[in-house]
C-alpha atoms as one frame of an Amber mdcrd trajectory, in Angstrom:
protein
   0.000   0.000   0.000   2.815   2.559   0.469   4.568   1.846  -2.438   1.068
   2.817  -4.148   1.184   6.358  -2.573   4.642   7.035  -3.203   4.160   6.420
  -6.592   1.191   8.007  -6.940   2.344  11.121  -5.290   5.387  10.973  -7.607
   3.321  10.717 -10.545   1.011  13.466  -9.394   3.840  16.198  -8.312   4.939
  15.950 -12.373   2.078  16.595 -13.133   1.064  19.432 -11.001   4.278  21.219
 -11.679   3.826  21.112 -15.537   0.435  22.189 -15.340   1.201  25.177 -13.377
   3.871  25.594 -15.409   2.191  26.361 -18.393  -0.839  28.198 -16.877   1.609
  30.595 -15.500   2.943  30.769 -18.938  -0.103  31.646 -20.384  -0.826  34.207
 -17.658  -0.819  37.781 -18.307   2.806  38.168 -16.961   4.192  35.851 -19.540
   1.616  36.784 -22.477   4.714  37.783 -25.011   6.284  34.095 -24.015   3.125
  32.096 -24.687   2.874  34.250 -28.268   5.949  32.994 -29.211   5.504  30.873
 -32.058   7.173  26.945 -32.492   6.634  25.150 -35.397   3.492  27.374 -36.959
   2.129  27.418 -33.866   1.886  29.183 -30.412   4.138  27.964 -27.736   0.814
  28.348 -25.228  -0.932  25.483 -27.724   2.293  23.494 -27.613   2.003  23.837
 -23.616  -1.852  22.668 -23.631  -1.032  20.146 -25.974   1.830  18.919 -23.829
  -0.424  18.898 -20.423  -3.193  16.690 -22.002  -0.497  13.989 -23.842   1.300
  13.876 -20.202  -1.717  13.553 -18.243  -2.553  10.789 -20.390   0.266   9.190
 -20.046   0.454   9.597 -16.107  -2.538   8.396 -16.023  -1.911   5.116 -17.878
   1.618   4.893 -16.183  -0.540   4.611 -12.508  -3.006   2.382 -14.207  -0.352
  -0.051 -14.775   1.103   0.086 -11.972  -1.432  -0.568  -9.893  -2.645  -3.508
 -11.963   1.041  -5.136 -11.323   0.365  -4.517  -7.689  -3.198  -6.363  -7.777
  -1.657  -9.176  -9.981   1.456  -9.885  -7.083
């Protein structure tokens, strides 16, 4: 059971710092930043974009996880 936490903790402070990582580049403090444009686009949609694919993969990263610890 601890080994669950941990991990999920781990998984979840990524996260969290990403995410608030881009929404403070998107704030109003940052706008010229987040206008900046990568690849056609700007970096704020690469930043969204980034968020959702890592949350995704988080998400299936714990999933697994926690199916190996069921299965043991």
């Amino acid at each position: 059971m601890q080994s669950k936490v941990k991990y999920g903790a781990i998984l979840l402070a990524i996260y969290t710092v990403l995410y608030f990582g881009v929404a403070l580049m998107v704030s109003a403090s940052f706008k010229d930043v987040a206008a900046a444009d990568v690849a056609g686009l700007p970096l704020a949609i690469w930043g969204g974009l980034v968020v959702i694919v890592t949350g995704v993969i988080i998400t299936r990263l714990y999933l697994k996880k926690m199916d190996e610890e069921e299965s043991n």
